[in-house]
VMD Tcl script that draws the C-alpha trace (Angstrom):
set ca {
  {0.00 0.00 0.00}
  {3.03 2.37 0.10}
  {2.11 3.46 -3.49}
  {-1.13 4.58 -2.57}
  {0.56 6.90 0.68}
  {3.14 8.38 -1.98}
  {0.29 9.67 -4.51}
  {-2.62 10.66 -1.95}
  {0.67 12.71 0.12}
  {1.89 14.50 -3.15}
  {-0.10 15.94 -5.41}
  {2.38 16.30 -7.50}
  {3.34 12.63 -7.88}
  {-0.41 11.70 -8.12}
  {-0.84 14.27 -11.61}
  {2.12 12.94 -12.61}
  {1.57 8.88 -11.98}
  {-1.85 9.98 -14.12}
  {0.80 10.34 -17.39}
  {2.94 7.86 -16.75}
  {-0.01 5.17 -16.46}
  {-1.80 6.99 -19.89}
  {0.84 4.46 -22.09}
  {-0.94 1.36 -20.69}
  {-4.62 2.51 -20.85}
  {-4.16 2.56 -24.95}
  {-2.72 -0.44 -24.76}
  {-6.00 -2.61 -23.68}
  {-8.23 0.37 -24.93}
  {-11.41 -1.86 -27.17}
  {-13.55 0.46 -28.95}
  {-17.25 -0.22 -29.01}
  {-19.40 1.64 -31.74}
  {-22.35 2.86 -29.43}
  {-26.02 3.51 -30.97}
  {-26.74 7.64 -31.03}
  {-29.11 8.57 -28.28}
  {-32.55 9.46 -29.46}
  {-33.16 12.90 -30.37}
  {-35.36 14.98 -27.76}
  {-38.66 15.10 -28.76}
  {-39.71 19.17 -29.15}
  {-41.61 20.46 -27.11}
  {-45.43 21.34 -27.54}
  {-45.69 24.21 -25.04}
  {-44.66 25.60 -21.10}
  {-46.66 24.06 -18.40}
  {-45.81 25.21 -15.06}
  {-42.19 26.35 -16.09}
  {-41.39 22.66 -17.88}
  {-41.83 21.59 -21.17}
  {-44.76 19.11 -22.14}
  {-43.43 16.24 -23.37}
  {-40.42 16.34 -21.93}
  {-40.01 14.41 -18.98}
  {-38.18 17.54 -16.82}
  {-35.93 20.44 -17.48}
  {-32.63 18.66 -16.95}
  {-31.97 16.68 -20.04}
  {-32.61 13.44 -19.44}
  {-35.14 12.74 -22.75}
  {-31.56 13.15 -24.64}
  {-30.31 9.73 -23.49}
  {-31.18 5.93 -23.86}
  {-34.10 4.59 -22.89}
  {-34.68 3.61 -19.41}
  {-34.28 -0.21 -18.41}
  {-33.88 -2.26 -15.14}
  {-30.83 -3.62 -13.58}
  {-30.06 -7.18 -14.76}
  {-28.39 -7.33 -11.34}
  {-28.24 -5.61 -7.77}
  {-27.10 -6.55 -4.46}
  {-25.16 -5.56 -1.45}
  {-21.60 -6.08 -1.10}
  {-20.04 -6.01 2.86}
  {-16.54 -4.54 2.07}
  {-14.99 -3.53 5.34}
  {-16.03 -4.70 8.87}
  {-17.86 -1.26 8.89}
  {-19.21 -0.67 5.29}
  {-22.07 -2.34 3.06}
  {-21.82 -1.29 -0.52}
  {-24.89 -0.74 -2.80}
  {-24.50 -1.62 -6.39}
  {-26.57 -2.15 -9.81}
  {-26.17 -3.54 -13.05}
  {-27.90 -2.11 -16.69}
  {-27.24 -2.96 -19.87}
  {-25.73 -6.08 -22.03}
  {-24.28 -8.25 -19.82}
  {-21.69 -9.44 -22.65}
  {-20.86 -5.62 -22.98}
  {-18.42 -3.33 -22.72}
  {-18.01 -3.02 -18.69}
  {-18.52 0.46 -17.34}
  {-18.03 1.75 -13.77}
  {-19.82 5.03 -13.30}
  {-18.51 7.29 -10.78}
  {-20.84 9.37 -9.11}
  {-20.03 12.63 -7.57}
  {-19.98 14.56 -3.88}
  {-18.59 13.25 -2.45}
  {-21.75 11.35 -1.26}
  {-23.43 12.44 -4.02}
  {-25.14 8.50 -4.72}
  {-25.81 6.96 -8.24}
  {-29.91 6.79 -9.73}
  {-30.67 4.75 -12.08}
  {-30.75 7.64 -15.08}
  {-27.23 7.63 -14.42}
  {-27.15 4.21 -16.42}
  {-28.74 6.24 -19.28}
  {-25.72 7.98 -20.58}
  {-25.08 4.68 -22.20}
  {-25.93 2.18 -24.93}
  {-27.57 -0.58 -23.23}
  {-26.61 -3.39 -26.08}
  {-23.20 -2.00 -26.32}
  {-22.56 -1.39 -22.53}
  {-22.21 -3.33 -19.07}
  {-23.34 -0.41 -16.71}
  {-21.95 -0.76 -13.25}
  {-23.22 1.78 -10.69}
  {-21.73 1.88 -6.99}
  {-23.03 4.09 -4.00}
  {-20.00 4.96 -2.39}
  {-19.42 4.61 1.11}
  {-22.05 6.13 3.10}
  {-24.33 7.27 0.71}
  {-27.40 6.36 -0.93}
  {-28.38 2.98 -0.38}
  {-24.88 1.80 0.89}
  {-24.48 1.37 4.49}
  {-24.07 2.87 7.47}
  {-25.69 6.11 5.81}
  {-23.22 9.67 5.88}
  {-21.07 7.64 7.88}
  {-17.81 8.60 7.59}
  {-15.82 6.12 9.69}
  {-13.48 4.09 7.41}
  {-14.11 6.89 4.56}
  {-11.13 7.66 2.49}
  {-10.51 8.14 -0.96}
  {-8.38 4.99 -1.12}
  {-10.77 2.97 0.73}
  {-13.60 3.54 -1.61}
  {-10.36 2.85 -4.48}
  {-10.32 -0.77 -3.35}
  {-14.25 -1.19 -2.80}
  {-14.17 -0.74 -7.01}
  {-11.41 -3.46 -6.90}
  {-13.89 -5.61 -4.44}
  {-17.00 -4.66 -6.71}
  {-15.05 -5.72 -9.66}
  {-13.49 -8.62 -8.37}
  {-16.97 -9.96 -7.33}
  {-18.40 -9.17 -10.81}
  {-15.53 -10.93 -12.83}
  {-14.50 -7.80 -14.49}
  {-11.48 -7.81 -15.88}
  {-10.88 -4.42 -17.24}
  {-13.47 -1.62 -17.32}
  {-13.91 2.02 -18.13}
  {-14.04 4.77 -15.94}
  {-16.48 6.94 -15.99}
  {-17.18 10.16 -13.42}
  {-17.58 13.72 -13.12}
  {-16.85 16.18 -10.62}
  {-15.36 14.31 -7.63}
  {-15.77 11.08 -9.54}
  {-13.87 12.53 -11.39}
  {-11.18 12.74 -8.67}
  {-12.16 9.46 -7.40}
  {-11.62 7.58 -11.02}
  {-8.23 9.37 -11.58}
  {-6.95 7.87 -8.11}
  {-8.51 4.56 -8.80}
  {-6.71 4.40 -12.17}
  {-3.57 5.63 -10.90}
  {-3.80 3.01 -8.47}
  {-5.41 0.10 -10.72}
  {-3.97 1.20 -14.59}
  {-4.21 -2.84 -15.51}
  {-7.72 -2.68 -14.59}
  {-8.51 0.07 -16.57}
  {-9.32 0.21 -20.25}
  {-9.94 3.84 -20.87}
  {-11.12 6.99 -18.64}
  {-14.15 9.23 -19.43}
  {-14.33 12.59 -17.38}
  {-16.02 15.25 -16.92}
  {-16.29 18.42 -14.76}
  {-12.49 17.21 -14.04}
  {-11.61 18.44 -10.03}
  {-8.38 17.31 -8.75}
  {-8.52 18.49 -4.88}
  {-5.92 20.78 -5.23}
  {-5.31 23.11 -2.36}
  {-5.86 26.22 -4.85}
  {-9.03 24.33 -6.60}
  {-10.03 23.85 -2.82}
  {-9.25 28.17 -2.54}
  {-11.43 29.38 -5.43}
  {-14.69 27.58 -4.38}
  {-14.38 27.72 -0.94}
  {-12.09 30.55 -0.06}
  {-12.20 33.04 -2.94}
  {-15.81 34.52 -3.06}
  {-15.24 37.79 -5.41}
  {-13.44 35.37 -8.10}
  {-16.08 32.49 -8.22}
  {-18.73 35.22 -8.15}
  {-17.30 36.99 -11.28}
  {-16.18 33.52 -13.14}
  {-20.25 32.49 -12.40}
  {-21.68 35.84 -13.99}
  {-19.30 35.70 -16.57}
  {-19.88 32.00 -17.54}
  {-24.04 32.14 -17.27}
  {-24.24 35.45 -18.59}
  {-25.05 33.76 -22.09}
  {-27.97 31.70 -21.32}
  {-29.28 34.74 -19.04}
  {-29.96 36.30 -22.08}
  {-31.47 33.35 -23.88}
  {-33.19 31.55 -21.31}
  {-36.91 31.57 -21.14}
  {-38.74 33.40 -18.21}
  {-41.48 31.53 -16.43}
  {-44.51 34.25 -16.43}
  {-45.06 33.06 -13.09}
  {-41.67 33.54 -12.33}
  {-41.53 36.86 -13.76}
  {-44.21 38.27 -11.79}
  {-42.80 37.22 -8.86}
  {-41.93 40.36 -6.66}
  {-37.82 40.27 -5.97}
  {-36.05 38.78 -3.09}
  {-32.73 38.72 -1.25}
  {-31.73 35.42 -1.44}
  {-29.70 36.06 2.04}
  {-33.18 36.60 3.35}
  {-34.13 33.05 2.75}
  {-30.54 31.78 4.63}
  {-30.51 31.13 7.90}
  {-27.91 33.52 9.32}
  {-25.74 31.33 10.43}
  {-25.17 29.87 7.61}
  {-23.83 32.48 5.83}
  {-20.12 32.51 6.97}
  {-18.32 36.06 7.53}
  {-19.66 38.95 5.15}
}
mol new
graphics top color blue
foreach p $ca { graphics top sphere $p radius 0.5 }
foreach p [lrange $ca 0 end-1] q [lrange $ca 1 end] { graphics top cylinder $p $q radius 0.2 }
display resetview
């Protein structure tokens, strides 16, 4: 386990272990030629803010159809921990693990919808402590390389030999240390929303209020300008949203 104390230590070493392990992920990479998703159907007209037809505002009649898992369980990985997971899709497919975010974020089953279920083995895992993994938020036993080796355990106990990586946000973080731990296990990586838990990433969102606010206006500026308004929305008399806060949680003016 000393490898896994010299990369969650340095930083440094971890980005740079990422590199040197990027050689052996194209050498098992398989490509599988996925369906398209189905285009959204348009929408017939505003009711109550969403669109008719669609089934909510967030996307999710852009991906694959929904399905059921062709497997579930519980797996106990520590003396502590319980570990949720589910399984969509072909189960002669491509293997998938999906890597949710949070950290205890938990996995739904849309999340299996970002992929093709005849071309895909979907594997989702609720981390330590959330969703329906147990003991709920608890955080005993709860460290970035512990949750690593449950997706050794989980994979283990499926027969997986190599799988992608998929995650956003802190999965993303999570499926970076995982591969840097596990390259042989991994056939390719798929991120998104890509945070590495640097101290100065760690700064900006947490630390730096006047330079996230400005980066926010700037970045949904755009859509401010596109975006349809909600009449009921619009007619809605204005608010402080500090009003609404309880005071404190608002941290130091």
């Amino acid at each position: 386990m000393a490898a896994q104390a010299d990369v969650s230590d340095d930083p440094d070493a971890f980005l740079a272990s990422i590199d040197a392990a990027a050689d052996l992920f194209a050498a098992h990479r398989v490509d599988v030629e996925p369906r398209p998703p189905p285009r959204r159907a348009a929408p017939r007209r505003l009711v109550g803010g969403h669109a008719e037809g669609a089934e909510d505002d967030s996307g999710l009649s852009r991906l694959y159809p929904a399905t059921s898992p062709v497997e579930e369980g519980f797996l106990r990985v520590s003396p502590t921990h319980t570990v949720y997971y589910e399984v969509y899709g072909n189960p002669k497919g491509k293997p998938v693990l999906f890597v949710h975010g949070g950290p205890g974020g938990g996995t739904t089953p849309a999340h299996a919808r970002y992929f093709d279920p005849d071309a895909y083995r979907v594997v989702l895992v609720d981390q330590r402590g959330c969703g329906k993994s147990t003991p709920f938020a608890c955080l005993e036993e709860n460290t970035t390389w512990d949750l690593v080796e449950d997706f050794e355990k989980i994979r283990a106990h499926l027969h997986v030999d190599r799988w992608q990586i998929f995650g956003g946000s802190w999965g993303s973080t999570l499926g970076l240390a995982y591969a840097v731990t596990h390259p042989d296990r991994v056939l390719e990586l798929v991120l998104r929303g890509i945070f590495l838990c640097r101290q100065k990433e760690l700064d900006f969102l947490y630390e730096d209020r006047v330079e996230v606010g400005v980066y926010w206006s700037w970045l949904t500026t755009p859509f401010k300008r596109t975006a349809p308004v909600c009449q009921r929305c619009k007619n809605q008399p204005k608010r402080s949203s500090s009003r609404r806060i309880p005071r404190d949680a608002r941290g130091p003016p």
